[in-house]
Structure formats: structure tokens, C-alpha cells
BAMARGU-611267 format. One record per residue (C-alpha): residue number from 1; x, y, z. Coordinates in nm, 3 decimals. Example, Ala and Ser with C-alpha at 12.3 -4.5 7.8 and 13.67 -1.06 7.14 Angstrom:
<1; <1.230; -0.450; 0.780>>
<2; <1.367; -0.106; 0.714>>
//
This chain:
<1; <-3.525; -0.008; 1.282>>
<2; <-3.678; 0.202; 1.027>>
<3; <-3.800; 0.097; 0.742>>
<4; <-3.761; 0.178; 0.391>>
<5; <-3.955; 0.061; 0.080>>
<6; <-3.856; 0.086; -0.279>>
<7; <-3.663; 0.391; -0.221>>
<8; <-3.539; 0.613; -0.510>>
<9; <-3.214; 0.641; -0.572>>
<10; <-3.229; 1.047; -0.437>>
<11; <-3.306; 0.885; -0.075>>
<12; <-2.965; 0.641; -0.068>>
<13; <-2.767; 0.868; 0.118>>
<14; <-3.034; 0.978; 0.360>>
<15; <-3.088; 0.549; 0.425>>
<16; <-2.667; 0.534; 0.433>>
<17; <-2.596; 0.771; 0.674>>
<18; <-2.391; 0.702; 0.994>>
<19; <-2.470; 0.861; 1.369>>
<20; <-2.334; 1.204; 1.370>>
<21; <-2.155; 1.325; 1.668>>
<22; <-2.082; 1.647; 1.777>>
<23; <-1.743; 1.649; 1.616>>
<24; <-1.549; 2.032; 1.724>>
<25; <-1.675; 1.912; 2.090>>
<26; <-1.498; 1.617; 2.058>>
<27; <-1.182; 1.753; 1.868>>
<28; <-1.140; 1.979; 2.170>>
<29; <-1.157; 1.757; 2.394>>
<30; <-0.937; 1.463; 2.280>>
<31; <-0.730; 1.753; 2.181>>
<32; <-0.657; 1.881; 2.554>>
<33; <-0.621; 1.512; 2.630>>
<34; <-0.313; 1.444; 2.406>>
<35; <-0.176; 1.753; 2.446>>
<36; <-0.137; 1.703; 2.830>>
<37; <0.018; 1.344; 2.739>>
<38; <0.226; 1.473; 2.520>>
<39; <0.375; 1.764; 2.798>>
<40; <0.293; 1.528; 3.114>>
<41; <0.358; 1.188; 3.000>>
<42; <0.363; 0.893; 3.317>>
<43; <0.168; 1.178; 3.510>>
<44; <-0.092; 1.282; 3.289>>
<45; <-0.145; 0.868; 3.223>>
<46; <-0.199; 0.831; 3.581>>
<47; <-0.414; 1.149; 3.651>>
<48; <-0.631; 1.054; 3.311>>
<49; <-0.663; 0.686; 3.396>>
<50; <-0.804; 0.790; 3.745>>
<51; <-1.041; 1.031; 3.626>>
<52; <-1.215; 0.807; 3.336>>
<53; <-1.150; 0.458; 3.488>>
<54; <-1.198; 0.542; 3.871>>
<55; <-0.840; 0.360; 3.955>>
<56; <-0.499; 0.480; 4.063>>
<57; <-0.242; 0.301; 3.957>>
<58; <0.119; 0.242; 4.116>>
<59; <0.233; 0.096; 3.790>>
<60; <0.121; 0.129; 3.423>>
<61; <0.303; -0.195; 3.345>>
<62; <0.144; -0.517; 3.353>>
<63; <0.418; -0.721; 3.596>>
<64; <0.488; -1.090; 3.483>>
<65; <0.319; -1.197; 3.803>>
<66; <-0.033; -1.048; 3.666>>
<67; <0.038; -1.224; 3.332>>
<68; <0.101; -1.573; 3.520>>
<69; <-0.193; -1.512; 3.742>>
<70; <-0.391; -1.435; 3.465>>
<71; <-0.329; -1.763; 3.278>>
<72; <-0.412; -1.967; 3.545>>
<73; <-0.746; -1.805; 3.578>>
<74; <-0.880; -1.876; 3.210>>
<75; <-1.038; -2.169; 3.160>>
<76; <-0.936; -2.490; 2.978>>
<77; <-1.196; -2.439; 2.759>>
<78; <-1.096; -2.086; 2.639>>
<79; <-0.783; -2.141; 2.613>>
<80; <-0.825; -2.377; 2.324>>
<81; <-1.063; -2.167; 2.138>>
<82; <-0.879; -1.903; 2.171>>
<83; <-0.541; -2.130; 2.018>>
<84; <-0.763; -2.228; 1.778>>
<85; <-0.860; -1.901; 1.611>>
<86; <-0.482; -1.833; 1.682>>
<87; <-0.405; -2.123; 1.422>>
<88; <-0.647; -2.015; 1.149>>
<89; <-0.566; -1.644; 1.208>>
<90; <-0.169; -1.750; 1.149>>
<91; <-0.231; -1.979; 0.885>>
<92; <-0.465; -1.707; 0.666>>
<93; <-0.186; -1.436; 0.708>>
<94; <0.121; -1.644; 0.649>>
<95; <-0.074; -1.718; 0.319>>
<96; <0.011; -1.327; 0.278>>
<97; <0.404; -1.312; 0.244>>
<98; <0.565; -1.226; -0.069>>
<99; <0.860; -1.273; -0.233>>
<100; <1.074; -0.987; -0.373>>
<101; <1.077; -1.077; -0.751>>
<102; <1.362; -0.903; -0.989>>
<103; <1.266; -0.682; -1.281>>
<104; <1.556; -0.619; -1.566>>
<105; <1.337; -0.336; -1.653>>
<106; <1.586; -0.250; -1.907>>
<107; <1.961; -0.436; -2.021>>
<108; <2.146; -0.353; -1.699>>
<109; <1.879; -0.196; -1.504>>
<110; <1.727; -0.387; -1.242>>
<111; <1.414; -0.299; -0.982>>
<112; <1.264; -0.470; -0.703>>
<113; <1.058; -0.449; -0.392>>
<114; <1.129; -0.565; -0.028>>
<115; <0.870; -0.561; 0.227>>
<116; <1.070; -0.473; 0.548>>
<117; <0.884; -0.476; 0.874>>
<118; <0.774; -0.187; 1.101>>
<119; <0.977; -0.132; 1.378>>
<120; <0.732; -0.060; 1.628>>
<121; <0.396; -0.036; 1.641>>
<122; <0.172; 0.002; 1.934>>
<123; <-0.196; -0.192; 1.984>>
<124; <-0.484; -0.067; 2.150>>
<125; <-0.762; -0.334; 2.284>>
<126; <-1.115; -0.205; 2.392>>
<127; <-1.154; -0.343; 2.734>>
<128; <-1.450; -0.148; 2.831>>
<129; <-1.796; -0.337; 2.839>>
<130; <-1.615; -0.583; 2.557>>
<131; <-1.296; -0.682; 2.693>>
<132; <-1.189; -0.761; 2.287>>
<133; <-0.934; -0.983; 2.374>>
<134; <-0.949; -1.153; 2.027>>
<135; <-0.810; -0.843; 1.836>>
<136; <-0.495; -0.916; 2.006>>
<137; <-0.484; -1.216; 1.760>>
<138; <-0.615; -1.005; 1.477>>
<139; <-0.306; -0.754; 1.516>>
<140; <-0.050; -0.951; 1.754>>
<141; <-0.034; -1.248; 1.476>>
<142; <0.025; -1.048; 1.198>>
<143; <0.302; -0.788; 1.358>>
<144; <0.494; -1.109; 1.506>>
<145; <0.459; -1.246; 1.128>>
<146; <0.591; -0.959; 0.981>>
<147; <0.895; -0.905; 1.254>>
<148; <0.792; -0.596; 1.429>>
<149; <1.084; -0.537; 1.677>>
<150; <0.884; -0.368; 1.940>>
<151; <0.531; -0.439; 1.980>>
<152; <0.341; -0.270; 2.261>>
<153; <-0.040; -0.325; 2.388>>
<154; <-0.204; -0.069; 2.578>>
<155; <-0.581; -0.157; 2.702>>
<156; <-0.821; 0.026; 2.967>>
<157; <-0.810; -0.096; 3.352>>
<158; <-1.113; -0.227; 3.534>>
<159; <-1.186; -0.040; 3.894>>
<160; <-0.926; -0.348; 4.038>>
<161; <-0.637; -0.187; 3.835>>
<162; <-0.652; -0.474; 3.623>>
<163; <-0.673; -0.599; 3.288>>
<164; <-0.889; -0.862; 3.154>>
<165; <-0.743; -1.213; 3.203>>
<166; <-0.850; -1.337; 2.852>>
<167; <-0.652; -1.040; 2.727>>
<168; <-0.344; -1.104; 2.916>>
<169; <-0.366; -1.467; 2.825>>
<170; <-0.379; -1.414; 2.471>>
<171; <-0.156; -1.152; 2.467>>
<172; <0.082; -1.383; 2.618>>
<173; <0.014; -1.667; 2.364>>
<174; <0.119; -1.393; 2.112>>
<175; <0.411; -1.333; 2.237>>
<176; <0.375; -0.943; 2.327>>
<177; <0.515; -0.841; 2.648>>
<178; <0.521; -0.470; 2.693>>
<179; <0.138; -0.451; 2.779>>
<180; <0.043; -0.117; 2.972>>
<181; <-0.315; -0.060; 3.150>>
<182; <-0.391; 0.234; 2.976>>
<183; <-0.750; 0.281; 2.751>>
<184; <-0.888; 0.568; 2.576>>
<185; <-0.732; 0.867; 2.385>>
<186; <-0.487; 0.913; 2.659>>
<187; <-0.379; 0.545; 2.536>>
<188; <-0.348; 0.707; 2.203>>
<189; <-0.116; 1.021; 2.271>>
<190; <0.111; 0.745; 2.503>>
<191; <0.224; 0.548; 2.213>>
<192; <0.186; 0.830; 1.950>>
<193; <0.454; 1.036; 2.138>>
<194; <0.612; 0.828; 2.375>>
<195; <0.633; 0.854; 2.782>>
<196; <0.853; 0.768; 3.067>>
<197; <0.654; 0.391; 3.065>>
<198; <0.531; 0.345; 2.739>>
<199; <0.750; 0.341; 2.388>>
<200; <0.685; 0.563; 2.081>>
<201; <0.535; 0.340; 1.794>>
<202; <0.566; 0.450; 1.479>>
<203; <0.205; 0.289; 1.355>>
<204; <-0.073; 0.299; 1.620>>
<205; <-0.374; -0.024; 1.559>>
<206; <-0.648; -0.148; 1.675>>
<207; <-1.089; -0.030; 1.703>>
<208; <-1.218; 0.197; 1.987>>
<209; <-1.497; 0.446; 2.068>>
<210; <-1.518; 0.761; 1.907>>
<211; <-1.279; 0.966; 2.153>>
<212; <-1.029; 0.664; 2.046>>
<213; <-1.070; 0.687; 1.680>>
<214; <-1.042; 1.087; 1.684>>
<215; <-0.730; 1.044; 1.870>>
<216; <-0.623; 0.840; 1.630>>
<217; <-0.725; 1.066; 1.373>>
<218; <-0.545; 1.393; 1.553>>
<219; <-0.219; 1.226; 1.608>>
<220; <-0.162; 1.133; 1.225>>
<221; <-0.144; 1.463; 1.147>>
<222; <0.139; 1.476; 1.365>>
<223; <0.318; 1.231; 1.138>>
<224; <0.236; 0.890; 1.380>>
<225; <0.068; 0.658; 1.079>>
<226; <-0.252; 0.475; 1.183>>
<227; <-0.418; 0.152; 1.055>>
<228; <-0.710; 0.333; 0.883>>
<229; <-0.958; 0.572; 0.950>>
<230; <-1.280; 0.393; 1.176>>
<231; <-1.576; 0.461; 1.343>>
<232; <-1.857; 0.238; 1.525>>
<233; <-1.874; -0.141; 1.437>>
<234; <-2.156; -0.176; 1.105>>
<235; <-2.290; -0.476; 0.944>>
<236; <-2.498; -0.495; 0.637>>
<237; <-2.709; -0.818; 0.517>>
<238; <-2.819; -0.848; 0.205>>
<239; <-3.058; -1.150; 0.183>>
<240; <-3.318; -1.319; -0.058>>
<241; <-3.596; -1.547; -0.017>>
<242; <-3.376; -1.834; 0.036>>
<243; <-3.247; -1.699; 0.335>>
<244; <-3.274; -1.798; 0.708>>
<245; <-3.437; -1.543; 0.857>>
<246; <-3.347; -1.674; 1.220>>
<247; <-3.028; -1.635; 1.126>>
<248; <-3.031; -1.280; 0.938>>
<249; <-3.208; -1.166; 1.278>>
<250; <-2.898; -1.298; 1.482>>
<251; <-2.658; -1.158; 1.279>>
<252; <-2.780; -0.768; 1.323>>
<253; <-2.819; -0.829; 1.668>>
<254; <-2.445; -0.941; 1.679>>
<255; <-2.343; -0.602; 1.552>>
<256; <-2.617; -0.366; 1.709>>
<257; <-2.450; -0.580; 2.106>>
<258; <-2.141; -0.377; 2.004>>
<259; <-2.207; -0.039; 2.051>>
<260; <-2.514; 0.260; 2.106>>
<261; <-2.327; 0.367; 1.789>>
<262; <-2.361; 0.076; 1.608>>
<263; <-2.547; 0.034; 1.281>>
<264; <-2.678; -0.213; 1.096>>
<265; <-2.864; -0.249; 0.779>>
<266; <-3.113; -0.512; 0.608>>
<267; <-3.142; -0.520; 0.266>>
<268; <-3.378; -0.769; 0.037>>
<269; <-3.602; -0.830; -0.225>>
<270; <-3.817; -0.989; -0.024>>
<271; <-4.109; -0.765; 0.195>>
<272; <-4.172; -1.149; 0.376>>
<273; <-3.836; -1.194; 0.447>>
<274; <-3.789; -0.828; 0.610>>
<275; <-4.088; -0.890; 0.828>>
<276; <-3.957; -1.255; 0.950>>
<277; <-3.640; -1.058; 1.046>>
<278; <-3.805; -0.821; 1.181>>
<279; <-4.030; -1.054; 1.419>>
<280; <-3.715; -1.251; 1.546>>
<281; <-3.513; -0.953; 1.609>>
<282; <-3.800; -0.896; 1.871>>
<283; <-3.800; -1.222; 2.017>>
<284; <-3.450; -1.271; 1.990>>
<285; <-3.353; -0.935; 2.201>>
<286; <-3.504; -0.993; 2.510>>
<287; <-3.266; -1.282; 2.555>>
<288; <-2.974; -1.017; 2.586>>
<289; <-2.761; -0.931; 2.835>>
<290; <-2.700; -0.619; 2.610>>
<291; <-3.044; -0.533; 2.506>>
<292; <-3.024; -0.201; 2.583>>
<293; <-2.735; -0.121; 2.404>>
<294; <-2.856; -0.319; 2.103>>
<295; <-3.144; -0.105; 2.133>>
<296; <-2.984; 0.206; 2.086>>
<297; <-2.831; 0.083; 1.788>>
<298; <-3.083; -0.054; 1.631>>
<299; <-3.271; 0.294; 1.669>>
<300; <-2.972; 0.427; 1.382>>
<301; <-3.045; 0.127; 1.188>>
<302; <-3.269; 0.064; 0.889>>
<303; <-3.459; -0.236; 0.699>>
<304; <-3.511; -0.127; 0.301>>
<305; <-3.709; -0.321; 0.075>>
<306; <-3.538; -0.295; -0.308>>
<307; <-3.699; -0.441; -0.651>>
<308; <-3.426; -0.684; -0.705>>
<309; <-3.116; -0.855; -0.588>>
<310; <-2.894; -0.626; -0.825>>
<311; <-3.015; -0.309; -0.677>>
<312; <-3.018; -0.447; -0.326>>
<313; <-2.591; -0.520; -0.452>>
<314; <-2.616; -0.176; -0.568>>
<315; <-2.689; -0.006; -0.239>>
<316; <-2.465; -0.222; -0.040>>
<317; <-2.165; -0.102; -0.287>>
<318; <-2.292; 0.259; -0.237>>
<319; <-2.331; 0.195; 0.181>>
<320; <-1.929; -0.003; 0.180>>
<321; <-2.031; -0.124; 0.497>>
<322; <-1.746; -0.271; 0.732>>
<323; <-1.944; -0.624; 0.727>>
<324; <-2.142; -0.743; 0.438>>
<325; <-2.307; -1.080; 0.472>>
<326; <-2.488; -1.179; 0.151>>
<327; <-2.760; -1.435; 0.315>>
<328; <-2.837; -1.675; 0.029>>
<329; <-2.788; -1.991; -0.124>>
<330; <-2.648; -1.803; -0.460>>
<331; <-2.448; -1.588; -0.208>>
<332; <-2.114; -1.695; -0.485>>
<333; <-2.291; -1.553; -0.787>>
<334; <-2.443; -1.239; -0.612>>
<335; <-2.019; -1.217; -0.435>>
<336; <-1.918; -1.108; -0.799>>
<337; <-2.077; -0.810; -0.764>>
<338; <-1.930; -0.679; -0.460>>
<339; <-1.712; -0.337; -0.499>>
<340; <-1.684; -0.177; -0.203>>
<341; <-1.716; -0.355; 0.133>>
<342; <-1.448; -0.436; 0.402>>
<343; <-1.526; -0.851; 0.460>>
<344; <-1.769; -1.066; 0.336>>
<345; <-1.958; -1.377; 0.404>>
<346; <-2.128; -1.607; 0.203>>
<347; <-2.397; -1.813; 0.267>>
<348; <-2.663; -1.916; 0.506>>
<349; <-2.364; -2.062; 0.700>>
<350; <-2.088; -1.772; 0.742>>
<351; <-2.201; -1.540; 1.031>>
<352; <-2.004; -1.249; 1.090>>
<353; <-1.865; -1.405; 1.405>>
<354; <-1.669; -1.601; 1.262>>
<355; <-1.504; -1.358; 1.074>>
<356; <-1.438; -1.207; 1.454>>
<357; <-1.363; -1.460; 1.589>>
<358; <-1.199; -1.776; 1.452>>
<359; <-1.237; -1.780; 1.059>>
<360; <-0.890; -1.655; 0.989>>
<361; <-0.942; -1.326; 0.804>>
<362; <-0.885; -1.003; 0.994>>
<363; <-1.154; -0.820; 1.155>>
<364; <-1.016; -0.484; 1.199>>
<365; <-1.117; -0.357; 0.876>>
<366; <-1.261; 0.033; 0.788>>
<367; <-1.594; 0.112; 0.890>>
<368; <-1.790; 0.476; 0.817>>
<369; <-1.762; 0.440; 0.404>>
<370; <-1.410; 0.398; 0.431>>
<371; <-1.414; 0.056; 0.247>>
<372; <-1.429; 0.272; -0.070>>
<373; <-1.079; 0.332; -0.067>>
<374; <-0.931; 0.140; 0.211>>
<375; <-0.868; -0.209; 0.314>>
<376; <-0.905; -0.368; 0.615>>
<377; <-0.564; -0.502; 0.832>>
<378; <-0.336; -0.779; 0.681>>
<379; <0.024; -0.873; 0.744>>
<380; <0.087; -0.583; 0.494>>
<381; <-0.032; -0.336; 0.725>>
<382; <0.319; -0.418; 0.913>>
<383; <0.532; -0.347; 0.644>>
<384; <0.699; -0.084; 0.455>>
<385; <0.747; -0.146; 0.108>>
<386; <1.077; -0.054; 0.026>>
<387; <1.241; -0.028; -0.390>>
<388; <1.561; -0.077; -0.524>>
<389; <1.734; -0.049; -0.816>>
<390; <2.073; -0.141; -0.943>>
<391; <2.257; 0.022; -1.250>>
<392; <2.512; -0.098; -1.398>>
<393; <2.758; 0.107; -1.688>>
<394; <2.584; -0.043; -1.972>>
<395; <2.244; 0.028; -1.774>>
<396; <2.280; 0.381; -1.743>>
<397; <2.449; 0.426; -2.109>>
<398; <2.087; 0.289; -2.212>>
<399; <1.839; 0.495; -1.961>>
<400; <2.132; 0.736; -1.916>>
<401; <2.037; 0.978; -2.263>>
<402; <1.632; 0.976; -2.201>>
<403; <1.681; 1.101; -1.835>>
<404; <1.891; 1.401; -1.964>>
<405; <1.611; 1.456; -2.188>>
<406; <1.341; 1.475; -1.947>>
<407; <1.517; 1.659; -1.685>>
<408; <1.579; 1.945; -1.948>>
<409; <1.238; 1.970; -1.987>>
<410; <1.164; 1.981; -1.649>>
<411; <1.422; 2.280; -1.626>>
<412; <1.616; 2.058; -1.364>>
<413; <1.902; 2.053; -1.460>>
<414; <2.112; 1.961; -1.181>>
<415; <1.950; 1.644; -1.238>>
<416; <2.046; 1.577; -1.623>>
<417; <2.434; 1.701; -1.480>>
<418; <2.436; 1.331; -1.265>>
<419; <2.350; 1.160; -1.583>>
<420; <2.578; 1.342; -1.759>>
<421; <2.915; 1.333; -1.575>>
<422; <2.852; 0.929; -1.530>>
<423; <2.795; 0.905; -1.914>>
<424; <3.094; 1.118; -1.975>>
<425; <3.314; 0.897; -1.725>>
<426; <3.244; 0.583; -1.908>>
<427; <3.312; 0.780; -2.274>>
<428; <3.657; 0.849; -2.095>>
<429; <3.768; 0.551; -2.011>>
//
């Protein structure tokens, strides 16, 4: 990690920047990638799927025999963790549903709002080095809550031609059926655009690597809406002197496992409390099965030593990292001052994990500054929020005279001329 201390403010961005990739590279080829999904469809699935996961495959459907075997291969164990989160997850969202609530905005004029659910909307699960089998809860739970008609999973094959069992297992709990074994960009442009296998969804979800999220990015613009904009997994800790510095140390190491791309950031007011985190980040890494990828990451990441706990706030709001975990025991009062960020955990005691994992909040959330001016998943993402509004005779007789006004001024007049033959109906009768 490098290491920052007392930075001016001129040097933020340079401490808050993300990897850079060579992005017209990358457009061009995710671009060639879609378009031949788009024109080939099955084929181009099964020509693709060879080519990046080394496996030809007689079927892109998961059969119900796979599923079946698949269950009886995960443990006890799992299984009840995993229907655990699945209870907090559910419980959290449910919290989420509104009621439509009527507005007389004027005498005889009345608006309201109805959330109506997505028809179909396809999920992609990284099944690469991290089969992530637990974003099927983060994303399953909430479009079954909502009352997505069509739900479809698509997720990358192993060299066996098959998925991970924890994924078809939980999948399964979830209740989604249509699961294809399909990964990468190519996963993208199948539910974007629809093939001979795989259903169009009208809203694609779920994280990836960088040739997934530019997919992602490439079929919006051709009208296909997307969760939000994301990048590599990121993590920043802001902690104090009353911190655990064991723990701080575990928690970047959590993010930097996920990816080479990763990045993660320590922030404090403390030069001791850097160096502790520091010195168990060391000892703590050789026990990895993933050290080398954590190493990678940890080579875009950066420690930064600020005067105070307000300015260390201050860059975190200015970072809006994906993950913010305020390490303290006054982790409620310093939470007040939290602007831009995409979850948060308090205290010594709330490890980003959880928040993966089990907690009940969703952890597909924006990443790359995006929590600025997005927010992460929620059952919302699954809805459309359709208006009404009812008018009746005396309604428009009231409204009916100011809308003629404004439409003349607007030089639309076609406009004021439906106000005005209803208002000269009703003066007929």
C-alpha cells in the first residue's frame, strides 16, 4: 500500500483514483463480442463459451437433474447458512414495500404512484475464481419480492460444463429456474438481446470483471436498462485510535481477496494505528489462499494519515467508496457525517462480510465514485414506478383554465384545444 501523510487537499484525487484500464481496447473487444451474440445467438454462446471457458457444451440450460444433483452435494452445514442470510436478506427488503398513497392534489384531481414490477430481468453471477453464489440472494430475493415474471440467471461454466453447486442450490432455494451456463460479456449480449436458449430481459443485474461491466455499459445504450454503473469491488476504513487494528487489517484483506483490481483504502488520525494495520496486513496475508491476488490489489491501494476524524470523513465523502466501514467506538456520531458512500458499517463489530454475506442489506451497490449519485440494489431496483391521475368535471373546471394558460405560452396550442373542448362540453350541458 502506499502511503500518504497529511496530504493537501490538491493531492485527493491523485490518493482517490481507481486502476485505469485500457478502455477503447476493451470497448472493441466486448464490442465484437455482443455484436456476434446479437447476429449468432445459441452459436456464438457456444463458440464464445469454448474459447474463454475451455468447455463445449451440448446444452446451455442447466437440466433439473444438475439442479437435484447439485443439492445433494452441498453440505448440511451450508445449506443453513446460506437459508439463514436468505431470511435476513427477505426480511430487510420486505421492510422496503410501499403503499400507493392518494393525493387530491386539487378538488377533483387526484394523483398517485404504483410500483409495478419488472417483467423480466436477467442475473449474472461471477463464477470464476469466486463462485458468488450469495448474490443470487442479493438479487433473486428481491426480484421474487417484487413479482418479476421471468427471472433468468446466467453464470460462467467450470472446464466440467458445470456450474457451481452452491449456486445451483441457492438458486433453487430462490426459486429461479431458467439458469443458463453462460459467464462473461457474451452472458451480457444473451439476455440483453435475446437467443434461441436464453430470454430477453428488460433489466440486466448483478457484479463482474471489467469485460462484464463494459458490456453492461455498451448494451444500455441500446435501450436494455442496467442496475448501475460498476467497476472492481472497493472498501474504505476509516478508523481512530479506538479501533481494532486486527480487525481493520482483516477487513482490507477481505476486499483486496476479490480482485487484482481491487482497491482499498485506510484512512485515520492515528500514524500508530496505520502502522498496527499495516504490520497485520503482513502477517495476516501469508495465511491466504489468495495472496497473490490480494497482492495485486493492495499494490492500487493506499494508507493516508489525516489531522482529524472530520477530514478523514471528508475524504471518504470525496472517495464514495462502494464499502465504508467507520472502525470506532463513536462509529454512530462520526455515521452522521456520511454523504456519499454505497453501505456502511459501524463499529468495531460490523465487518464488511456481513454486509456480503448474511446482514440483510444488499451488497450489489455502485463502486468507481458512483455512490455520488447512485444507490446500491433494493427491491426498488425491480420496479417501475408508474403515476396516475384521475379528473373528474369539477377537477378539470378547476386545473382546466391554468393549463390553457400555460400551453399558450408555450405556443402549444393543440394542447390548450383538449382543455378547451372538455371545458366547453361541461358549459353545454
Amino acid at each position: 500500500m502506499k502511503n500518504y501523510v497529511l496530504p493537501e487537499k490538491d493531492k485527493w484525487s491523485e490518493i482517490c483514483a481507481r486502476p485505469i484500464f485500457e478502455k477503447n481496447e476493451l470497448t472493441d473487444s466486448v464490442q465484437l463480442i455482443l455484436s456476434d451474440v446479437k447476429s449468432n445467438k445459441d452459436k456464438a454462446l457456444v463458440g464464445l463459451t469454448q474459447a474463454f471457458d475451455g468447455v463445449t457444451l451440448d446444452s446451455l440450460l442447466v437440466s433439473s437433474i444438475e439442479i437435484q444433483d447439485a443439492i445433494k452435494s452441498v453440505s448440511e452445514d451450508l445449506k443453513r447458512a446460506i437459508q439463514l442470510a436468505k431470511t435476513n436478506i427477505e426480511r430487510f427488503h420486505m421492510s422496503q414495500k410501499e403503499e400507493s398513497i392518494i393525493v387530491e392534489t386539487t378538488e377533483g384531481v387526484t394523483c398517485w404512484r404504483k410500483s409495478i414490477a419488472i417483467e423480466k430481468v436477467g442475473l449474472y453471477i461471477p463464477g470464476g475464481s469466486a463462485p458468488l453464489f450469495s448474490t443470487i440472494l442479493m438479487l433473486g430475493i428481491p426480484a421474487k419480492l417484487a413479482g418479476c415474471k421471468e427471472i433468468v440467471l446466467c453464470s460462467p461454466p467450470n472446464k466440467e460444463g458445470k456450474l457451481n453447486p452452491a449456486i445451483l442450490y441457492t438458486a433453487n432455494l430462490v426459486g429461479i429456474t431458467k439458469i443458463f451456463k453462460v459467464g462473461g460479456a457474451q452472458a451480457i449480449g444473451a439476455m440483453a438481446y435475446g437467443t434461441e436458449s436464453i430470454p430477453q430481459a428488460y433489466k440486466i443485474f448483478g457484479p463482474g470483471n471489467q469485460f462484464v461491466t463494459k458490456a453492461k455499459e455498451l448494451v444500455q445504450q441500446d435501450g436494455v436498462a442496467i442496475d448501475m454503473p460498476a467497476g472492481p469491488s472497493e472498501v474504505l476504513i476509516v478508523a481512530d485510535k479506538t479501533c481494532n487494528p486486527t480487525f481493520v487489517a482483516a477487513d482490507l484483506l477481505s476486499q483486496a481477496e476479490h480482485g487484482a483490481d481491487s482497491q482499498v483504502i485506510l484512512v485515520s488520525d492515528d500514524a500508530d494505528v496505520i502502522q498496527q494495520t499495516n504490520d497485520e496486513i503482513e502477517k495476516q496475508l501469508n495465511l491466504l489462499p489468495r495472496k497473490e491476488i490480494a497482492l495485486k490489489a493492495l499494490a492500487n491501494s493506499k494508507s493516508v494519515l489525516c489531522s482529524s476524524i472530520d477530514q478523514c470523513m471528508e475524504l471518504s465523502n470525496f472517495y464514495a467508496p462502494e464499502h465504508l466501514i467507520i472502525a470506532s467506538r463513536k462509529a454512530e456520531k462520526y455515521a452522521a457525517d456520511v454523504v456519499n458512500a454505497g453501505s456502511v458499517f459501524l463499529g468495531n463489530y460490523s465487518c464488511e462480510s456481513a454486509g456480503d454475506y448474511a446482514s440483510g442489506t444488499n451488497h450489489t451497490l455502485p463502486t468507481n465514485g458512483y455512490a455520488r449519485n447512485y444507490s446500491g440494489v433494493s427491491l426498488d431496483s425491480f420496479f417501475r414506478k408508474v403515476t396516475f391521475q384521475s379528473i373528474t368535471e369539477n377537477g378539470i373546471r378547476n386545473i382546466g383554465p391554468a393549463i390553457e394558460l400555460m400551453a399558450e405560452a408555450e405556443e402549444l396550442f393543440a394542447h390548450k384545444n383538449a382543455v378547451t373542448l372538455r371545458l366547453k362540453n361541461l358549459d353545454d350541458v
